[in-house]
LUMZA-622684 format. One record per residue (C-alpha): residue number from 0; z, y, x; chain; residue in three letters. Coordinates in steps of 0.05 Angstrom, whole numbers, plus 5000, padded with zeros to 4 digits. Layout:
{k NUM z Z y Y x X c A r ALA}
...
This chain:
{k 0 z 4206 y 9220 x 4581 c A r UNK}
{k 1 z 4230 y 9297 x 4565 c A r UNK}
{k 2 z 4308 y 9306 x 4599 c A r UNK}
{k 3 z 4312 y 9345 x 4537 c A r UNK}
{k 4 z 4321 y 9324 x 4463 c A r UNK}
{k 5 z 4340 y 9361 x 4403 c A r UNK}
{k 6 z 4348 y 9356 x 4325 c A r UNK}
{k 7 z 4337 y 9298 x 4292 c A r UNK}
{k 8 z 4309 y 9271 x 4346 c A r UNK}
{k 9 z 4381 y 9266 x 4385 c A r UNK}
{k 10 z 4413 y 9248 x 4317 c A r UNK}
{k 11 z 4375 y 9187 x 4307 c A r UNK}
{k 12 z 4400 y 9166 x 4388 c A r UNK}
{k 13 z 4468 y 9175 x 4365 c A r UNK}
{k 14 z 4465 y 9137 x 4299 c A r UNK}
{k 15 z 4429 y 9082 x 4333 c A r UNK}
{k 16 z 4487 y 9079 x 4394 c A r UNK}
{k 17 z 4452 y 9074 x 4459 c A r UNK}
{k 18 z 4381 y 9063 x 4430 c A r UNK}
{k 19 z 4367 y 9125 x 4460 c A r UNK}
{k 20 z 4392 y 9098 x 4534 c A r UNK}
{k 21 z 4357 y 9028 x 4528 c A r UNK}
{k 22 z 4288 y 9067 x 4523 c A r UNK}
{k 23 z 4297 y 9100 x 4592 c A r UNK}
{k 24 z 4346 y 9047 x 4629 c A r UNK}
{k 25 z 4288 y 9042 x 4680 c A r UNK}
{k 26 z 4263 y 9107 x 4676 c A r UNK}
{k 27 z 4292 y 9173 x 4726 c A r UNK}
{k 28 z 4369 y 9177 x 4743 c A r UNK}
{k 29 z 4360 y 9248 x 4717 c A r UNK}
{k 30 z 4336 y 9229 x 4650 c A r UNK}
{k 31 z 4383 y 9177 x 4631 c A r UNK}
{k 32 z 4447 y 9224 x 4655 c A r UNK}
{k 33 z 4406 y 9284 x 4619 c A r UNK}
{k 34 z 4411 y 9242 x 4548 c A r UNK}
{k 35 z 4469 y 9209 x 4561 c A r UNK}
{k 36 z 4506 y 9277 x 4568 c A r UNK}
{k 37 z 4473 y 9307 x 4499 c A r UNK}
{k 38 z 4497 y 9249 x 4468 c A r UNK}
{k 39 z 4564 y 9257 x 4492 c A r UNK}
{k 40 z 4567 y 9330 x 4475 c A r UNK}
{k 41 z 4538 y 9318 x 4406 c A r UNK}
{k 42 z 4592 y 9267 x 4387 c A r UNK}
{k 43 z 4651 y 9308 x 4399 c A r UNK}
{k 44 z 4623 y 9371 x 4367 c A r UNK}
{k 45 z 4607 y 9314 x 4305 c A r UNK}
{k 46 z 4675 y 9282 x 4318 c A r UNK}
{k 47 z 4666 y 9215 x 4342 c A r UNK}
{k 48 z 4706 y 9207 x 4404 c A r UNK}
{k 49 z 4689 y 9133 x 4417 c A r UNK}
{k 50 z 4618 y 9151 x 4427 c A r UNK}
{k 51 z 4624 y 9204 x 4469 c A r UNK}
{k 52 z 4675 y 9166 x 4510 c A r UNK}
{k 53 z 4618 y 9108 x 4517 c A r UNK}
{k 54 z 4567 y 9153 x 4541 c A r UNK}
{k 55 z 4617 y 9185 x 4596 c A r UNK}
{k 56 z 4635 y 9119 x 4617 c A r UNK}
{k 57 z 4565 y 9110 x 4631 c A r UNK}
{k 58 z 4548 y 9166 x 4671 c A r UNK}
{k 59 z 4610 y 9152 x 4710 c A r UNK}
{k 60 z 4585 y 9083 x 4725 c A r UNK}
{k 61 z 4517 y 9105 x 4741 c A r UNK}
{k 62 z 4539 y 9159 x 4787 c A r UNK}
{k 63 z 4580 y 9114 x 4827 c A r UNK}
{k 64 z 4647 y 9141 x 4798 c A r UNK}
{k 65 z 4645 y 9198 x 4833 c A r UNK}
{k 66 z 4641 y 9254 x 4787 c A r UNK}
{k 67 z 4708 y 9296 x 4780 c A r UNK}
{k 68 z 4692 y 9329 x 4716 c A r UNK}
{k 69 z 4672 y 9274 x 4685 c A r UNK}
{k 70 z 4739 y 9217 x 4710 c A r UNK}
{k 71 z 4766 y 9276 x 4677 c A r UNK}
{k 72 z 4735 y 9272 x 4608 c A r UNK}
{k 73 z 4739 y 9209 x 4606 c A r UNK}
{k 74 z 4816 y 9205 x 4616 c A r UNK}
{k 75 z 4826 y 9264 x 4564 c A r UNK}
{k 76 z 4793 y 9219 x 4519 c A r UNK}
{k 77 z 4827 y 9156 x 4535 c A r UNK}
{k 78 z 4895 y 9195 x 4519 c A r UNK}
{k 79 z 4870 y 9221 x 4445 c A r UNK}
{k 80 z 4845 y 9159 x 4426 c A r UNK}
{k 81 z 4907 y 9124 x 4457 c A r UNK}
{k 82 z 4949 y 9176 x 4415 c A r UNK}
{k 83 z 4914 y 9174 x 4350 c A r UNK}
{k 84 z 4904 y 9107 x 4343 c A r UNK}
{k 85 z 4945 y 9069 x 4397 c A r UNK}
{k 86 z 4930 y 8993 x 4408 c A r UNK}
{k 87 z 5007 y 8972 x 4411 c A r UNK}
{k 88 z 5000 y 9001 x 4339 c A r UNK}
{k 89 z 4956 y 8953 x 4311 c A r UNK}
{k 90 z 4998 y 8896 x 4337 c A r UNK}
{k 91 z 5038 y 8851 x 4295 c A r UNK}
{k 92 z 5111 y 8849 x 4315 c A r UNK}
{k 93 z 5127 y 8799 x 4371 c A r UNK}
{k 94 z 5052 y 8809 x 4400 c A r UNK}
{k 95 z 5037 y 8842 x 4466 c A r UNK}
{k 96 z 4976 y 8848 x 4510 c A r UNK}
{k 97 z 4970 y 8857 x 4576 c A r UNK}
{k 98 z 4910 y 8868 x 4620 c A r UNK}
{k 99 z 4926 y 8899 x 4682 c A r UNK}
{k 100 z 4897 y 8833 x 4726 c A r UNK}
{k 101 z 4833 y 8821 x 4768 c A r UNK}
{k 102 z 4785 y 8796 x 4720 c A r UNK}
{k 103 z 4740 y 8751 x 4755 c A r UNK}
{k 104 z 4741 y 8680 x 4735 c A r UNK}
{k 105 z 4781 y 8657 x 4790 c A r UNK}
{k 106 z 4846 y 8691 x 4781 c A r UNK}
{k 107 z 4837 y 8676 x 4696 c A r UNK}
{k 108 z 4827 y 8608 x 4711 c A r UNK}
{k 109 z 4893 y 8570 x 4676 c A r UNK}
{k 110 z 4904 y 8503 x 4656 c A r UNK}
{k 111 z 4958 y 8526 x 4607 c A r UNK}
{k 112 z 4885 y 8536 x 4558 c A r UNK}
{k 113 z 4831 y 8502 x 4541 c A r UNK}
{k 114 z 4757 y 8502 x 4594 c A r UNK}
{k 115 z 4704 y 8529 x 4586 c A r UNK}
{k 116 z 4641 y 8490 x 4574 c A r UNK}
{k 117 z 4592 y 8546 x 4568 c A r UNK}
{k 118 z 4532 y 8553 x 4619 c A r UNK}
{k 119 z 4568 y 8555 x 4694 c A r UNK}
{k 120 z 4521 y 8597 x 4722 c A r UNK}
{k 121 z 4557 y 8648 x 4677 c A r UNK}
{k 122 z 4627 y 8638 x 4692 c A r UNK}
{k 123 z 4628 y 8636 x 4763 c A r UNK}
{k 124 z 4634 y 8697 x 4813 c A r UNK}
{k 125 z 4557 y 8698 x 4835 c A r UNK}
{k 126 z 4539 y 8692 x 4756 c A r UNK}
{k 127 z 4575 y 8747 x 4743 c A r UNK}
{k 128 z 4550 y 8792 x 4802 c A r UNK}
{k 129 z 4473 y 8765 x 4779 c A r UNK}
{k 130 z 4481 y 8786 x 4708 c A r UNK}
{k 131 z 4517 y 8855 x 4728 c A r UNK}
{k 132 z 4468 y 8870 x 4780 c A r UNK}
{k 133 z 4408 y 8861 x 4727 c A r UNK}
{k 134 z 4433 y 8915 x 4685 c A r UNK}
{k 135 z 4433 y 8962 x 4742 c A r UNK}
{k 136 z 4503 y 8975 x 4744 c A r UNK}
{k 137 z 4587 y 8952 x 4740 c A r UNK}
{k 138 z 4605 y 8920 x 4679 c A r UNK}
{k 139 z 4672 y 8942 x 4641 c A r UNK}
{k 140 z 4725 y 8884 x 4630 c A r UNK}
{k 141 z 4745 y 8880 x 4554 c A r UNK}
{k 142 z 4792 y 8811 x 4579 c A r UNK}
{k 143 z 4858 y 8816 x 4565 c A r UNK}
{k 144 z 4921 y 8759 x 4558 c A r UNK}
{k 145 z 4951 y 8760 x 4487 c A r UNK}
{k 146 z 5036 y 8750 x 4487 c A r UNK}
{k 147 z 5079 y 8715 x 4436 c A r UNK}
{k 148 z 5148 y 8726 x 4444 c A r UNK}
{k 149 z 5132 y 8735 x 4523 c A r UNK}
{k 150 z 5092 y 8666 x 4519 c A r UNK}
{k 151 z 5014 y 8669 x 4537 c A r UNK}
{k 152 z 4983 y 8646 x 4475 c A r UNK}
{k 153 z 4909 y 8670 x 4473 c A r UNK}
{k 154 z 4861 y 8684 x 4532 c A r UNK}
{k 155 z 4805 y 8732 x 4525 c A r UNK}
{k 156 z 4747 y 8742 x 4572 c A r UNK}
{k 157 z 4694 y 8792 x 4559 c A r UNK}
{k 158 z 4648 y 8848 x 4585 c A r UNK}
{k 159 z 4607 y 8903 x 4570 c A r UNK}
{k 160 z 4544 y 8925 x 4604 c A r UNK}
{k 161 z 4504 y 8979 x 4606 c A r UNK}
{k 162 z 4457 y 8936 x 4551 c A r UNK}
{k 163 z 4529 y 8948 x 4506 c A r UNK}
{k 164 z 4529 y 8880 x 4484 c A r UNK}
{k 165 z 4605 y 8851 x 4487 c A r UNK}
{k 166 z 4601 y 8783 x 4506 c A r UNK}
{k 167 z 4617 y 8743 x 4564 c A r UNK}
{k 168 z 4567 y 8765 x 4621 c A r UNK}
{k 169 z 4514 y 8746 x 4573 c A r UNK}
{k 170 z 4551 y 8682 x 4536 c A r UNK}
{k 171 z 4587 y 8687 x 4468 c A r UNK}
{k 172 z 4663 y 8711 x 4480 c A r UNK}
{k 173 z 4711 y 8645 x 4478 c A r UNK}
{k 174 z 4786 y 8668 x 4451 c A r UNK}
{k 175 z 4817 y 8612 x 4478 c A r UNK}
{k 176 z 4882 y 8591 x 4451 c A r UNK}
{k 177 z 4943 y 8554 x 4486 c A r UNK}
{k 178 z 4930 y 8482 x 4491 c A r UNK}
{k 179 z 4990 y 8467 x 4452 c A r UNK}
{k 180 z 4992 y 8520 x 4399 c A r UNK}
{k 181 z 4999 y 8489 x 4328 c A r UNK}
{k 182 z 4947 y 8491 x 4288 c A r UNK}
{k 183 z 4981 y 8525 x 4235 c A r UNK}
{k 184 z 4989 y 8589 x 4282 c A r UNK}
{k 185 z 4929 y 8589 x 4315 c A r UNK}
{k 186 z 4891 y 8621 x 4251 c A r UNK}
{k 187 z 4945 y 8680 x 4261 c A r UNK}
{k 188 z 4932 y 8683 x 4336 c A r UNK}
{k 189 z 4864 y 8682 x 4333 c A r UNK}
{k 190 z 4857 y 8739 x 4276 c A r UNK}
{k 191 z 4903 y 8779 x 4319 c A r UNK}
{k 192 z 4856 y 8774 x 4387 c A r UNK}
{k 193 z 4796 y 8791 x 4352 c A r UNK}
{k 194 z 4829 y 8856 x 4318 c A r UNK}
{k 195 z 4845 y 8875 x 4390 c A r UNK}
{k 196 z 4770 y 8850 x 4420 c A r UNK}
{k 197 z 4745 y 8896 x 4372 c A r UNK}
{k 198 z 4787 y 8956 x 4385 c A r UNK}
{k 199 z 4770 y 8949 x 4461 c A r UNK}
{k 200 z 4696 y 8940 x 4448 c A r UNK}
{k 201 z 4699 y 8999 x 4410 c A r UNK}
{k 202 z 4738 y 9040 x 4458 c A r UNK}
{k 203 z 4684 y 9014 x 4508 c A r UNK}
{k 204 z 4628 y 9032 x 4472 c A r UNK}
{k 205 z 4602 y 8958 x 4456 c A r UNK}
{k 206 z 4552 y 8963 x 4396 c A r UNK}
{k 207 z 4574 y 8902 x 4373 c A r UNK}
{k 208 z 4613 y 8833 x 4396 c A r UNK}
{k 209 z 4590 y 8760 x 4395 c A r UNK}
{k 210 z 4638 y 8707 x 4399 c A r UNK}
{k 211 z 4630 y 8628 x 4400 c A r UNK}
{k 212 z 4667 y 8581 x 4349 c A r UNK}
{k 213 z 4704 y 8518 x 4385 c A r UNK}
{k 214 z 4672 y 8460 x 4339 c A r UNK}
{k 215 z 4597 y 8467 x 4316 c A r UNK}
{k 216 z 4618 y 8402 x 4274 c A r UNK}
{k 217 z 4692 y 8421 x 4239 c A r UNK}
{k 218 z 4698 y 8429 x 4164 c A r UNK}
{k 219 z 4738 y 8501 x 4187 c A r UNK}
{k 220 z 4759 y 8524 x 4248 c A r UNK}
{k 221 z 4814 y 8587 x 4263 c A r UNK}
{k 222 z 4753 y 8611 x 4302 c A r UNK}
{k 223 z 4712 y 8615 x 4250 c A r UNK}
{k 224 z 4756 y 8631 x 4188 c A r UNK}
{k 225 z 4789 y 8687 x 4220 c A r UNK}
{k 226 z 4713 y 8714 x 4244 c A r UNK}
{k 227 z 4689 y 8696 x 4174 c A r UNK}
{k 228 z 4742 y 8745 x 4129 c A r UNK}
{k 229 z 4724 y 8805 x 4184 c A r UNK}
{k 230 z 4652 y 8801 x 4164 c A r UNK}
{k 231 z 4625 y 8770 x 4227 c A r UNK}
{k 232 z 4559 y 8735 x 4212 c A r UNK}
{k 233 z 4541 y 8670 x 4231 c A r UNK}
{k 234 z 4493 y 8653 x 4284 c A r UNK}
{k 235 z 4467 y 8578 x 4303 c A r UNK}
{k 236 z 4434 y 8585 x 4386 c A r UNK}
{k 237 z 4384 y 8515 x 4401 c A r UNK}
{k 238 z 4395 y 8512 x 4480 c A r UNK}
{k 239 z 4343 y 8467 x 4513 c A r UNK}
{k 240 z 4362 y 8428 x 4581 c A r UNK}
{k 241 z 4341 y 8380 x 4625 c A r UNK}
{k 242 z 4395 y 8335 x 4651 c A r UNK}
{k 243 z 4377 y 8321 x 4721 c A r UNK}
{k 244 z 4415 y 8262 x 4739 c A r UNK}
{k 245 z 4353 y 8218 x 4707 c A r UNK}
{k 246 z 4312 y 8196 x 4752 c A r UNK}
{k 247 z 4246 y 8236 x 4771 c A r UNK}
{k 248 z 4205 y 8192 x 4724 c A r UNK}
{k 249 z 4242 y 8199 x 4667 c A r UNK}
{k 250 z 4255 y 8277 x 4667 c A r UNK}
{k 251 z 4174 y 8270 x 4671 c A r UNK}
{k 252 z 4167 y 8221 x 4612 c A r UNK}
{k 253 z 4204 y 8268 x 4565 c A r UNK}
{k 254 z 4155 y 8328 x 4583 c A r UNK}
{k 255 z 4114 y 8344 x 4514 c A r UNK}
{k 256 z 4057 y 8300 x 4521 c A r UNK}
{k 257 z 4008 y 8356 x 4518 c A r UNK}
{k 258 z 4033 y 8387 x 4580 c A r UNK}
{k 259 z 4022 y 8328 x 4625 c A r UNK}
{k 260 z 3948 y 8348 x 4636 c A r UNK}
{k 261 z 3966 y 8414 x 4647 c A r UNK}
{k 262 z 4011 y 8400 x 4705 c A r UNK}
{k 263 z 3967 y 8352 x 4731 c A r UNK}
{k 264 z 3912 y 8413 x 4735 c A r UNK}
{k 265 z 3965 y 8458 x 4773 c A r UNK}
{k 266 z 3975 y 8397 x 4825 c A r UNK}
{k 267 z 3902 y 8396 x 4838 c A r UNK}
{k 268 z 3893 y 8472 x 4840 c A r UNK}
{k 269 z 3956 y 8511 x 4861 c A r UNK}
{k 270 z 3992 y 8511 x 4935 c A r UNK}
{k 271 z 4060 y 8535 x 4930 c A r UNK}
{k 272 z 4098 y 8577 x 4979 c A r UNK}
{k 273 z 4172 y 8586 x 4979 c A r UNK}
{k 274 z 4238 y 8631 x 4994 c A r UNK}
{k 275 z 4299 y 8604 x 4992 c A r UNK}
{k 276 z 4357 y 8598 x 5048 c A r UNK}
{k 277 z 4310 y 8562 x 5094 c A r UNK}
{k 278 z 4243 y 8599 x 5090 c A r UNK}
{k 279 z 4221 y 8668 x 5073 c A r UNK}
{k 280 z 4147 y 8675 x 5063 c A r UNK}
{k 281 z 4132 y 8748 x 5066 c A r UNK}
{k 282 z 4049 y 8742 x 5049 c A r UNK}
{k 283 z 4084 y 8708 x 4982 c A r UNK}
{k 284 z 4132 y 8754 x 4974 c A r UNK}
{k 285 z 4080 y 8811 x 4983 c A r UNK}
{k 286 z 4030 y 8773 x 4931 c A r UNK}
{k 287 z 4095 y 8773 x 4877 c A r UNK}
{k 288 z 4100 y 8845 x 4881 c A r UNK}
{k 289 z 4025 y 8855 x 4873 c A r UNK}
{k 290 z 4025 y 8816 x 4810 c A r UNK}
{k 291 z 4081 y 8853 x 4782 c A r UNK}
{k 292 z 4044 y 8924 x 4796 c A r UNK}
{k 293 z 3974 y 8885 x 4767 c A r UNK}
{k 294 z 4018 y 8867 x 4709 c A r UNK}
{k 295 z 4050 y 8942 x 4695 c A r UNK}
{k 296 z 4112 y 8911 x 4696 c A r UNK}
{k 297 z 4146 y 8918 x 4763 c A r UNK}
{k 298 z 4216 y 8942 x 4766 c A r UNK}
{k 299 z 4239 y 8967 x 4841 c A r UNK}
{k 300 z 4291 y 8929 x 4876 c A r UNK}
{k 301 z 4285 y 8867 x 4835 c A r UNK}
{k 302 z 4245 y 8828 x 4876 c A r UNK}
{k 303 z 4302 y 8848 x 4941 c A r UNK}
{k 304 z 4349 y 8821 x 4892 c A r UNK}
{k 305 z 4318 y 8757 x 4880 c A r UNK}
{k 306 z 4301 y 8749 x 4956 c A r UNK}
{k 307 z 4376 y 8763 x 4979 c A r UNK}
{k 308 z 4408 y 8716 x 4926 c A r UNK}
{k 309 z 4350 y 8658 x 4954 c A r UNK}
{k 310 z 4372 y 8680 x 5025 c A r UNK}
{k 311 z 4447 y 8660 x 5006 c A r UNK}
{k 312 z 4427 y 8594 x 4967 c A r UNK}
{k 313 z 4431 y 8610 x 4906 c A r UNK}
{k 314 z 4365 y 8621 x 4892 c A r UNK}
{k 315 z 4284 y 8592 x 4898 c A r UNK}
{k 316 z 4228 y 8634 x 4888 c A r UNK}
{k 317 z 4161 y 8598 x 4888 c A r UNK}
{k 318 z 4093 y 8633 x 4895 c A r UNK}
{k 319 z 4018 y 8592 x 4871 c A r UNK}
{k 320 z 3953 y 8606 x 4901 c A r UNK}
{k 321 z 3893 y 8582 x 4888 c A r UNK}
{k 322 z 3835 y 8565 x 4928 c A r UNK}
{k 323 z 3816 y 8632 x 4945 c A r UNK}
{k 324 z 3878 y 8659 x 4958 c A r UNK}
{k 325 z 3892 y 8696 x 4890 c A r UNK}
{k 326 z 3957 y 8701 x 4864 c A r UNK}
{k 327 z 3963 y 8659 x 4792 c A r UNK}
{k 328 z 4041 y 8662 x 4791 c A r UNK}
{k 329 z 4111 y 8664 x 4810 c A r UNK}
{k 330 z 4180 y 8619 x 4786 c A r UNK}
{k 331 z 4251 y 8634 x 4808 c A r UNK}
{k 332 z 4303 y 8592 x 4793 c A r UNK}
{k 333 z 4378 y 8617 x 4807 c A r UNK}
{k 334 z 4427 y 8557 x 4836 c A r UNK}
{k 335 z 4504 y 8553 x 4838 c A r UNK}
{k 336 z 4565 y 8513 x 4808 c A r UNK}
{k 337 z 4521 y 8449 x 4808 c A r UNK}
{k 338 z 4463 y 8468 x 4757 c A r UNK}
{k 339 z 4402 y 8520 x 4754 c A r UNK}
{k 340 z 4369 y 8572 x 4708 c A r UNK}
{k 341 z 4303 y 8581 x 4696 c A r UNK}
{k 342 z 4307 y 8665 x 4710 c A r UNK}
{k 343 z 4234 y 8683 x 4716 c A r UNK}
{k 344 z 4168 y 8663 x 4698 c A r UNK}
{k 345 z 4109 y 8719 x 4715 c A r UNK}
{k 346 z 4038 y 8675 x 4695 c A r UNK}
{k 347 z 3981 y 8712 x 4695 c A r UNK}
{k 348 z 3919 y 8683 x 4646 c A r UNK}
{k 349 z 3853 y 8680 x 4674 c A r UNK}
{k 350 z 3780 y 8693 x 4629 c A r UNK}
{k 351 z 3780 y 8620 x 4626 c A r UNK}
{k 352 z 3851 y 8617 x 4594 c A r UNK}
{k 353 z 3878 y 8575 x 4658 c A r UNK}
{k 354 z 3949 y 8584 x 4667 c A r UNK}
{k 355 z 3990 y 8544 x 4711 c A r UNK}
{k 356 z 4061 y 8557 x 4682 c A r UNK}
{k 357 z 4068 y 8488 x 4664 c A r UNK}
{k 358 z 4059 y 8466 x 4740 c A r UNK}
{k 359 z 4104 y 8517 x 4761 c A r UNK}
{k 360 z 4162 y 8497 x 4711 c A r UNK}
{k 361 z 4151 y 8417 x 4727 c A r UNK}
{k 362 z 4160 y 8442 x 4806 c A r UNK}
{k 363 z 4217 y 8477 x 4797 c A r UNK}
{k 364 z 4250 y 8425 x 4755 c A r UNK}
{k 365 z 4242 y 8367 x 4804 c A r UNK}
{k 366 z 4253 y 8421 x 4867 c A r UNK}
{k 367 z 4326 y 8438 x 4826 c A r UNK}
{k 368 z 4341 y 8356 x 4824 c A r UNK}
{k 369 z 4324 y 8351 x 4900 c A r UNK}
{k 370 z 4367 y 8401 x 4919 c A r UNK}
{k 371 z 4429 y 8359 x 4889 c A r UNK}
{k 372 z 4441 y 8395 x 4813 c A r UNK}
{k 373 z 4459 y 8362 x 4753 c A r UNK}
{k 374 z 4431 y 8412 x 4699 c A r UNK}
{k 375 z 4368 y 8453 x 4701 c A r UNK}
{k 376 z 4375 y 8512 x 4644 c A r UNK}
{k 377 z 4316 y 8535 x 4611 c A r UNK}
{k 378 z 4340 y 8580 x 4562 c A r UNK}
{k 379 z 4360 y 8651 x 4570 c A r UNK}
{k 380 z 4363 y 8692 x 4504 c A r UNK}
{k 381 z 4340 y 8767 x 4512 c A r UNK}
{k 382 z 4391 y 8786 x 4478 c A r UNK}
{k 383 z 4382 y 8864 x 4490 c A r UNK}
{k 384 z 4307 y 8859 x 4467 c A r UNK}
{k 385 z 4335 y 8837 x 4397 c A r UNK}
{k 386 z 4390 y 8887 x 4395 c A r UNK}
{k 387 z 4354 y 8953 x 4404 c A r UNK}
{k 388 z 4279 y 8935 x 4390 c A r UNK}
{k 389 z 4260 y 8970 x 4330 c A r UNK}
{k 390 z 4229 y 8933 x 4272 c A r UNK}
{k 391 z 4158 y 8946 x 4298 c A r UNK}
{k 392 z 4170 y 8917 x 4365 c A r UNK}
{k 393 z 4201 y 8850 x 4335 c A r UNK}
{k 394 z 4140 y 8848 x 4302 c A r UNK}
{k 395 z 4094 y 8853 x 4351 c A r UNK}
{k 396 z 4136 y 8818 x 4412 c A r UNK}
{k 397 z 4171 y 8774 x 4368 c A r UNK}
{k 398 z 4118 y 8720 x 4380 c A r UNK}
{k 399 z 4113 y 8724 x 4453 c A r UNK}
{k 400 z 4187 y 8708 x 4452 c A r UNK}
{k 401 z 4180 y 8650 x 4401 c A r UNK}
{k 402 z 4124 y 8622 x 4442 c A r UNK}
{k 403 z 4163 y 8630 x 4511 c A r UNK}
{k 404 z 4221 y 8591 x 4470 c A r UNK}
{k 405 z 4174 y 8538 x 4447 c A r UNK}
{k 406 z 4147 y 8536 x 4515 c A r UNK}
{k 407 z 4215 y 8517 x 4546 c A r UNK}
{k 408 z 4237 y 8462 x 4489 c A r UNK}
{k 409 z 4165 y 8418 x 4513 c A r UNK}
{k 410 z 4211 y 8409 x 4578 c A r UNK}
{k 411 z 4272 y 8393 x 4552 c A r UNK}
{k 412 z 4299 y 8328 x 4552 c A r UNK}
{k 413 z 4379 y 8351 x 4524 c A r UNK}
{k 414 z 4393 y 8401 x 4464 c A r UNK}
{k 415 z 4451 y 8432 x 4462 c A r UNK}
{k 416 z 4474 y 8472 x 4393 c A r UNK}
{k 417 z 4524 y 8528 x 4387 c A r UNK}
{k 418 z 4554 y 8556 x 4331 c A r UNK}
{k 419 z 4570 y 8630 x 4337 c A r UNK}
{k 420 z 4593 y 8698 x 4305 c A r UNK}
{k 421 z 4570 y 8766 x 4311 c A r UNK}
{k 422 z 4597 y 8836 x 4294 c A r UNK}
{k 423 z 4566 y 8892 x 4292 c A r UNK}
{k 424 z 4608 y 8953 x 4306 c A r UNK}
């Protein structure tokens, strides 16, 4: 890709936010800074602050912080947009925020307000360093503790990555609310938090922000009424998982019926070689990254990645051959907090339309339940994909993603339903 843009060209990468940046995340360090700074330079001569103040943040983050000129744009901008339109400003009287604390999950962690019940392997430290480490860079915090008359009343954790989603490292954003706030001021509480969730996200340079309601099944929640009169539209997410304290037969049983043959075929044709914390295979390790090349979709340091998390335990990668030694596929499966997620699938399809992903998955499920975990995760939502693909490329990739989905739901033998919102900013 050209380091140089002009015209219309750059105009439509500024309307779109970081459309622009998604298209050459894994391309040169030079191009990405190169657009990154036209953007930033168009937006102030256009007046728009927050975007320029995005992209900065950016190049800081992918320079490793350690640009003078640009620590000091960034905190010439923070002061402006602090002094035009200051967040203590849009805060009802009585209301304070404060969110100078470590934000990793530990230190939040606070029995004053209600758990979590969101994937684990999101919430804890090594989910958080996974998901950070896949976009290539640091994630800012958006968390902050909202105050009542001195008194913690809401809890906010959130994050936004270099993908410029604002969620949860990946999971809706939960305001959670004092366990023994009344209802009647929760509503209040809650409209408040997401006023200030947005003004961060904004200030961050999240394009937009995607929080969860607390009951799929109430007639009206604070939640959702307060995300309802800001224009925040609805979403439902269908999360297929297999709970792994049945017993081997049963987690079988409740496989799709058509895939039974299928894995049967991969048991008769497909040796499997592993790394995790006890072995490290390099000819399957070397095989992976051969596929990936094959496949035109290798990405460098990714496979290191996934081999140093597996070298820690909280990871299995699993690599088929066949017969005569070819490659037909790789799984790996992340581990931690008591459950794992299906992270990668790369299944190659043969002239005779053999594919062994449904041996692989079966493997991986019954390797996950050996290994002592309650919950094997199969879905994980691209959500970047559907925020910055353009209407051709749902089109055309839309089904691969559907049929990925569908593939995932044959194993699944627990569905779990979410009610969410989302904002775009």
């Amino acid at each position: 890709m050209p380091t140089t843009i002009d015209g219309e060209e750059l105009k439509r990468h500024v309307i779109s936010s970081t459309r622009g940046y998604w298209s050459v995340r894994h391309g040169p360090l030079d191009a990405k800074l190169s657009l990154l700074d036209q953007i930033a330079t168009h937006s102030l001569k256009t007046g728009a602050p927050l975007q320029a103040l995005a992209s900065y943040r950016i190049i800081n983050r992918l320079t490793g912080r350690t640009q003078a000129t640009i620590a000091t744009q960034i905190d010439n901008l923070e002061r402006a947009i602090e002094a035009s339109a200051p967040l203590a400003g849009k805060l009802p009287a009585g209301f304070r925020v404060v969110r100078d604390f470590e934000s990793d999950y530990g230190s939040l962690s606070n029995s004053d307000f209600f758990t979590r019940e969101e994937m684990p392997l999101r919430t804890t430290a090594f989910g958080q360093r996974a998901y950070g480490d896949q976009f290539g860079a640091g994630t800012e915090t958006l968390s902050f503790i909202l105050l009542r008359q001195e008194r913690a009343v809401a809890h906010v954790r959130a994050c936004v990555t270099l993908d410029r989603g604002g969620t949860d490292f990946g999971m809706p954003i939960r305001v959670e609310c004092a366990k023994d706030l009344p209802n009647s001021r929760a509503f209040h509480v809650v409209e408040v938090a997401l006023d200030i969730l947005k003004t961060l996200a904004l200030r961050y340079g999240a394009c937009d922000i995607h929080v969860v309601d607390s009951d799929i099944g109430a007639t009206e929640t604070a939640i959702g009424r307060a995300a309802y009169v800001r224009n925040f539209l609805p979403e439902i997410h269908v999360s297929p998982m297999v709970d792994l304290t049945k017993e081997p037969e049963e987690i079988t049983s409740a496989i799709r019926d058509s895939y039974r043959a299928l894995i049967r075929k991969g048991e008769k044709s497909v040796t499997l070689k592993y790394c995790n914390a006890r072995e490290k295979d390099e000819t399957a390790l070397r095989a992976w990254r051969d596929l990936l090349v094959a496949a035109n979709s290798f990405q460098e340091g990714r496979i290191e990645r996934e081999v140093a998390y597996a070298q820690e335990g909280h990871a299995e990668i699993a690599v088929g051959f066949l017969a005569n030694d070819q490659c037909c596929g790789i799984s790996v499966v992340r581990d931690d907090a008591g459950c794992s997620l299906y992270e990668i699938g790369n299944y190659p399809a043969y002239e005779d339309g053999a594919k062994y992903s449904h041996f692989f998955l079966h493997d991986a499920i019954l390797r996950s339940k050996a290994r002592g975990n309650l919950k094997f995760f199969l879905a994980h939502q691209d959500e970047a994909f559907a925020r910055f693909a353009c209407p051709g490329e749902i089109l055309t990739q839309g089904k691969k993603y559907r049929d990925i989905e569908f593939f995932k739901r044959g194993f699944a033998n627990t569905v779990t339903r979410t009610l969410s919102y989302r904002l775009v900013l």
